[in-house]
KEPABA-60321 format. One record per residue (C-alpha): residue in one letter; x, y, z. Coordinates in pm, whole numbers, plus 50000, padded with zeros to 5 digits. Example, Ala and Ser with C-alpha at 12.3 -4.5 7.8 and 13.67 -1.06 7.14 Angstrom:
BEGIN
resn c1 c2 c3
A 51230 49550 50780
S 51367 49894 50714
end
This chain:
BEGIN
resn c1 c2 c3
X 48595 47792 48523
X 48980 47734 48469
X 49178 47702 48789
X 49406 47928 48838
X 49765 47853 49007
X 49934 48104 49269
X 50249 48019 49380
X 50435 48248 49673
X 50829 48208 49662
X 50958 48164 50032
X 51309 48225 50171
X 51508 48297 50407
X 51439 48661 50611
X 51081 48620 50452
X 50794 48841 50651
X 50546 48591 50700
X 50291 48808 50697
X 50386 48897 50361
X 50342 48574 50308
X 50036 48467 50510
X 49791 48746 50425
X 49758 48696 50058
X 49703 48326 50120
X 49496 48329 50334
X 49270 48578 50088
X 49302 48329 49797
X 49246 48024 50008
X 48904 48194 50167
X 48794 48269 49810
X 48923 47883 49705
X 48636 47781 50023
X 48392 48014 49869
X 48460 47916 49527
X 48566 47576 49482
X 48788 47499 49224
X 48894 47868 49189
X 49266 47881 49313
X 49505 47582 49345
X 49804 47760 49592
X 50129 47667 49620
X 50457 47784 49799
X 50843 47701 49697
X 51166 47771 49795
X 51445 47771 49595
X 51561 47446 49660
X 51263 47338 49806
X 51396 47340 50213
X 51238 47550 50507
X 51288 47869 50539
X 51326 48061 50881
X 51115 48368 50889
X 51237 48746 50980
X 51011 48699 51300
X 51162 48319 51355
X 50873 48157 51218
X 50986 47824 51005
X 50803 47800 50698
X 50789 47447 50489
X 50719 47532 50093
X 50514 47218 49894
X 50820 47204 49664
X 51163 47314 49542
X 51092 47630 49253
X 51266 47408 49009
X 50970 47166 49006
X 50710 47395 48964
X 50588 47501 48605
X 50439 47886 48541
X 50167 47951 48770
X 49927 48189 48677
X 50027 48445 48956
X 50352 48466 49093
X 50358 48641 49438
X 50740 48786 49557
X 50641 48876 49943
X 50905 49078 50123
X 51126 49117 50434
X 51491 49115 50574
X 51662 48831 50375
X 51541 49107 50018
X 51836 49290 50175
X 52113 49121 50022
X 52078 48905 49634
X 51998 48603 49622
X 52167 48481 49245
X 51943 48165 49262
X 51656 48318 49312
X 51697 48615 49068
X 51788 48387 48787
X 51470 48201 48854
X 51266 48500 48867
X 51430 48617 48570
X 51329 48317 48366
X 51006 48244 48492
X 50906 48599 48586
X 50719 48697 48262
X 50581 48379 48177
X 50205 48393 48387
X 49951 48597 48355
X 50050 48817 48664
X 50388 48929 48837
X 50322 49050 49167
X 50577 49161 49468
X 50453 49229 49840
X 50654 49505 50076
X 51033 49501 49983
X 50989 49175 49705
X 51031 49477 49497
X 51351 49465 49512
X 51360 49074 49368
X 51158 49195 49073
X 51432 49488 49019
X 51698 49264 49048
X 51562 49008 48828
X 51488 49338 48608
X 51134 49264 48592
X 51027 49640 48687
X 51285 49805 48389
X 51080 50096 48294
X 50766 50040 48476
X 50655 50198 48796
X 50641 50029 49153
X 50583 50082 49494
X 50735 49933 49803
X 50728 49971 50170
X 50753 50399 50233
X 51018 50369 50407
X 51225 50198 50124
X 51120 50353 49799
X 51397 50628 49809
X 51668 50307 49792
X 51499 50119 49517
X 51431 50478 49344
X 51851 50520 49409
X 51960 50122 49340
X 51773 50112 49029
X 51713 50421 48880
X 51500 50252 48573
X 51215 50198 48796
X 50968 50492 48817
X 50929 50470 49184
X 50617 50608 49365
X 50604 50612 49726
X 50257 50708 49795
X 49960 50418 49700
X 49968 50089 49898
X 49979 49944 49509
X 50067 49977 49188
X 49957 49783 48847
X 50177 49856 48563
X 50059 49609 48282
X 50095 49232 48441
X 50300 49354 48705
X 50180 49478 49030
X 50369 49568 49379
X 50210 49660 49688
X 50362 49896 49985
X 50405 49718 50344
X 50351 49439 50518
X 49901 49432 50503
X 49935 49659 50203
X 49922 49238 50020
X 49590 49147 50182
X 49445 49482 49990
X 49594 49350 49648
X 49519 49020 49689
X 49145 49147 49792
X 49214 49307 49464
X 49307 49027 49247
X 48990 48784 49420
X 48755 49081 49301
X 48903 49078 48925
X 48870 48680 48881
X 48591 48586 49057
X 48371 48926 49116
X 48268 49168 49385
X 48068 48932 49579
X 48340 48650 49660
X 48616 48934 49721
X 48392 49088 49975
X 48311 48749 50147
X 48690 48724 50208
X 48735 49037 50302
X 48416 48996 50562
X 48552 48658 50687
X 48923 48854 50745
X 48732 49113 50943
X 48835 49369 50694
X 48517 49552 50591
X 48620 49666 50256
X 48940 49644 50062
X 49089 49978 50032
X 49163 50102 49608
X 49558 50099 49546
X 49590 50460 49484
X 49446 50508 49826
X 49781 50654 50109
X 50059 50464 50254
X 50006 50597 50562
X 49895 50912 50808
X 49977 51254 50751
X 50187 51227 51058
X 50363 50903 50917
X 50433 51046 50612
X 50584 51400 50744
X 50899 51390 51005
X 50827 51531 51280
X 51031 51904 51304
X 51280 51916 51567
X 51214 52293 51636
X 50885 52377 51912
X 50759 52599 51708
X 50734 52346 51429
X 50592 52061 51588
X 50358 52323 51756
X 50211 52407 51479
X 50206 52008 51285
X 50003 51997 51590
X 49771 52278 51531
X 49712 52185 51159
X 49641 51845 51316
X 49369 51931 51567
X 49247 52249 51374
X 49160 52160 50974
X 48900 52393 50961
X 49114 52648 51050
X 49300 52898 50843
X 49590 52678 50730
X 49788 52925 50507
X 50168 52984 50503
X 50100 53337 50618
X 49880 53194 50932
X 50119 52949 51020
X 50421 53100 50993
X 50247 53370 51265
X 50193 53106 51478
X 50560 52968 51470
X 50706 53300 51467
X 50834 53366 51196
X 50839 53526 50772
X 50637 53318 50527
X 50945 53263 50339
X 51129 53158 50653
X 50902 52885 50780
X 50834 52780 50402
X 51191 52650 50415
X 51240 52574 50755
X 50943 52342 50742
X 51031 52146 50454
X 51400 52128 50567
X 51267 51932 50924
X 50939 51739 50787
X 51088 51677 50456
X 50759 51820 50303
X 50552 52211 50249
X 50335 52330 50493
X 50076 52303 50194
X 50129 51934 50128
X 50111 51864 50501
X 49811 52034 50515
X 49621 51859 50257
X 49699 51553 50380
X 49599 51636 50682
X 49228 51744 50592
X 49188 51459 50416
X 49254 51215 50635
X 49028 51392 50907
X 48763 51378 50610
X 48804 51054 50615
X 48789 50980 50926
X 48442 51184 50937
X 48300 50959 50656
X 48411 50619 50758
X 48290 50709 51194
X 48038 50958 51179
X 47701 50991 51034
X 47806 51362 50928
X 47657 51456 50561
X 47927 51582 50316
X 47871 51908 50318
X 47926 51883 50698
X 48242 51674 50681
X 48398 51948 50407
X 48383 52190 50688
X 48489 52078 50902
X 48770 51952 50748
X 48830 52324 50557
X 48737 52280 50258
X 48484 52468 50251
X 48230 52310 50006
X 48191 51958 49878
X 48290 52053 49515
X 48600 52138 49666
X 48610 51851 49902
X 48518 51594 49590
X 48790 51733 49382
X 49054 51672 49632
X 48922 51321 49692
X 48924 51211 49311
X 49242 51350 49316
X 49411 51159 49571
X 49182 50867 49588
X 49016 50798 49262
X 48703 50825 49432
X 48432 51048 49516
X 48361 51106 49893
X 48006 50937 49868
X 48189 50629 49723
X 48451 50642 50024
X 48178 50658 50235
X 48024 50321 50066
X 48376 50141 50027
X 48463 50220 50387
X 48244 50247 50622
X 48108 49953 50817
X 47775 49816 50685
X 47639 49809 51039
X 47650 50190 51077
X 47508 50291 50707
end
């Protein structure tokens, strides 16, 4: 088996857990599997680097001395706010050379920079993907997986969002079994798939600044089984369909009907992962109604049925 070289490019402003959790993945499958990974870290000139939470980080070496490492990890954090010409002409050179390009959180916006995501489509953390969507409009930004593989190039949403690719990246080179012995060993159960949500249904929806708005975000929250159409709600808040259609996307920044879904998925979720419910159950009480219907939504949003959630997801202990 052919080592395989991942080197993570520190500087300044660096989130070191952007850093830190994809290591530490690759160097508990390394322990598992000897001679799998040989991991490295540079800066650009090979000094410390201070950390966004005032951590100091000391790379093995200066960029310039390494060669082209089979995976090339870009992590994230304040110092991506402003260029860094060094660093982009680096990426920009060495970039495309290994086998795999990867970015963590806001190293997005190094690839883009470098223009290393020209006409492919990324992720970054949610609550930056509208200004790499506006600062380079060449990237086909999505704001909703927590990654996203376009040929050799892959970026990942916030922050943990890297210990789910890297989870990822374990499982393609050395199989199943070692990427789930990391995971186990990082007390994360199971990785989660990279189409799977950024975040909540209340994350991803503002909350309205009206009563009878956030009255009703909470009643779709506590009540999924409940009759969740525009008509219903906009009864509940008061006022025409056509009224709170538009009121609620001006305030949330989303429909009533996209809030909704999310909503009953997640609380589907949430059945499958802490309760010993059976499907049919769980799409009832989350309003859909049947399981075809519940299945459907679930391929849709998460590539994956809900009795291969339920696997993924839910502790081993409590199958």
């Amino acid at each position: 088996m052919a080592q395989r070289t991942v080197l993570i490019v520190l500087f300044d402003g660096v989130q070191s857990l952007d850093v830190t959790g994809p290591l530490e993945v690759f160097a508990g499958a390394e322990r598992h599997t000897p001679g799998s990974y040989r991991i490295r870290t540079a800066s650009v000139d090979g000094a410390p680097v201070r950390t966004s939470s005032g951590l100091t980080l000391t790379p093995d070496a200066a960029l310039a001395g390494e060669g082209d490492p089979h995976t090339l990890i870009v992590p994230g954090g304040h110092g991506t706010r402003g260029p860094d010409p060094a660093l982009t002409d680096w990426l920009r050179s060495h970039g495309p050379r290994g086998e795999r390009l990867v970015s963590v959180c806001t190293g997005a916006f190094r690839l883009a920079e470098a223009g290393l995501l020209d006409g492919r489509r990324a992720t970054t953390h949610w609550a930056y993907c509208d200004t790499l969507a506006r600062r380079h409009e060449t990237v086909e930004v999505d704001p909703d997986p927590i990654y996203v593989r376009d040929g050799p190039v892959t970026t990942s949403a916030g922050v943990t969002c890297g210990i789910d690719l890297a989870l990822a990246l374990v499982e393609e080179d050395l199989g199943r079994e070692t990427a789930l012995a990391v995971a186990r060993h990082l007390v994360v159960f199971l990785r989660r798939p990279g189409n799977q949500a950024q975040f909540s249904a209340q994350l991803a929806a503002q909350t309205a600044r009206r009563e009878p708005l956030r009255e009703v975000q909470r009643w779709i929250t506590e009540h999924p089984a409940e009759d969740l159409t525009v008509e219903a709600l906009a009864a509940r808040a008061l006022l025409s369909p056509r009224h709170f259609a538009r009121a609620f996307r001006a305030e949330t920044g989303t429909t009533p009907g996209r809030y909704v879904d999310r909503v009953r998925l997640e609380h589907a979720r949430r059945l499958l992962e802490d309760s010993g419910a059976g499907v049919e159950e769980v799409s009832r009480a989350s309003g859909y109604g049947t399981p075809e219907a519940m299945r459907r939504a679930f391929l849709r949003a998460l590539g994956a049925s809900p009795a291969e959630y339920r696997r993924r997801f839910r502790p081993a202990a409590a199958l």
